[in-house]
C-alpha positions as CSV (number, residue, x, y, z in Angstrom):
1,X,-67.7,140.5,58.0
2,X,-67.1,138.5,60.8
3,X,-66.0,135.1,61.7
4,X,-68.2,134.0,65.0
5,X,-66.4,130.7,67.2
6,X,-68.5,128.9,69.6
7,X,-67.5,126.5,71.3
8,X,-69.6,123.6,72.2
9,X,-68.6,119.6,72.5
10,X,-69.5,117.0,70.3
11,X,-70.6,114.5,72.9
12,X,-73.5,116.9,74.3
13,X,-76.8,115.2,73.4
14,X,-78.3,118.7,71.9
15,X,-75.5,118.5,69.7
16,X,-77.0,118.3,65.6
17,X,-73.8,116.9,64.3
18,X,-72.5,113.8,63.4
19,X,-68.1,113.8,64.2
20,X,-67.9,113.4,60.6
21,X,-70.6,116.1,60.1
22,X,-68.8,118.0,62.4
23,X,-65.9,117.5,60.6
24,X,-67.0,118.2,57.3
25,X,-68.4,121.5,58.5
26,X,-65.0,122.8,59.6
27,X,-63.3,122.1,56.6
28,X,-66.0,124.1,54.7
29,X,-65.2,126.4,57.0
30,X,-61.7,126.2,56.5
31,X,-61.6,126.3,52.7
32,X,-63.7,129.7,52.6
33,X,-60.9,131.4,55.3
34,X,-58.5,130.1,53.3
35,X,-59.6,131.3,49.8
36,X,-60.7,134.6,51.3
37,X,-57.0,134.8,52.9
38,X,-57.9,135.3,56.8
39,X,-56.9,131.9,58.0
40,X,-54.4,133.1,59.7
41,X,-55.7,136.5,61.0
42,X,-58.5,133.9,62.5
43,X,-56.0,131.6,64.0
44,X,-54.3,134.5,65.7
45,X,-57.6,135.5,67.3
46,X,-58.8,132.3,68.3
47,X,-55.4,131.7,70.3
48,X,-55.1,135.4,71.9
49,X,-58.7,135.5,72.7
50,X,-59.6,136.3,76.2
51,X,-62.7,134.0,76.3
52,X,-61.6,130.0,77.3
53,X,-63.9,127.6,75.6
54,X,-66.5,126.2,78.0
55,X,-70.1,126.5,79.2
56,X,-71.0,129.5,80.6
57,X,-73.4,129.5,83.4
58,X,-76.4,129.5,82.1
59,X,-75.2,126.4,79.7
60,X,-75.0,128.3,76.6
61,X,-71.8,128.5,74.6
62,X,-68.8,130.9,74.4
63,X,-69.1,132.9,71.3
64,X,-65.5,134.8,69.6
65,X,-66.3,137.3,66.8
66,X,-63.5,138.0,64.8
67,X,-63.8,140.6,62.4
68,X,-62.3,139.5,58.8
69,X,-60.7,141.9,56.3
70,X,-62.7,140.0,53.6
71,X,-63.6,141.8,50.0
72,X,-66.7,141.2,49.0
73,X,-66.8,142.7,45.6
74,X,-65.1,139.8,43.7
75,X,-66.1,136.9,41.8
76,X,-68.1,135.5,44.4
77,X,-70.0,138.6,45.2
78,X,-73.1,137.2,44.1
79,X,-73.1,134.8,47.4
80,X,-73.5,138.0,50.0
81,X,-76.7,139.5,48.1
């Protein structure tokens, strides 16, 4: 499994969120990483990564995948069928 980062901003007008959408998303987010025990394996990642948040040229966003040591086989298996 892996953990995709994009970086976008909040004030871009294509942006679907609400801050406190926005908000609420990450610490969805957050609580799975944290249950599944990869919070800090992601944080790692997300500060050696090569790739600097931004635009690239064509105006997309910067994507990270970070591959996550999850097991899928436990109580909450049922969610990944």
């Amino acid at each position: 499994m892996y953990l995709q980062v994009m970086w976008k901003f909040l004030e871009q007008r294509s942006f679907p969120l609400t801050e406190t959408e926005y908000m609420q998303q990450l610490d969805a987010v957050a609580e799975y990483l944290t249950d599944w025990g990869v919070a800090d394996t992601v944080r790692q990642a997300i500060m050696q990564t090569r790739k600097p948040p931004g635009y690239t040229v064509g105006g997309g966003a910067r994507c990270v995948s970070i591959p996550l040591a999850v097991d899928l086989s436990g109580s909450r298996s049922s969610e990944w069928e």
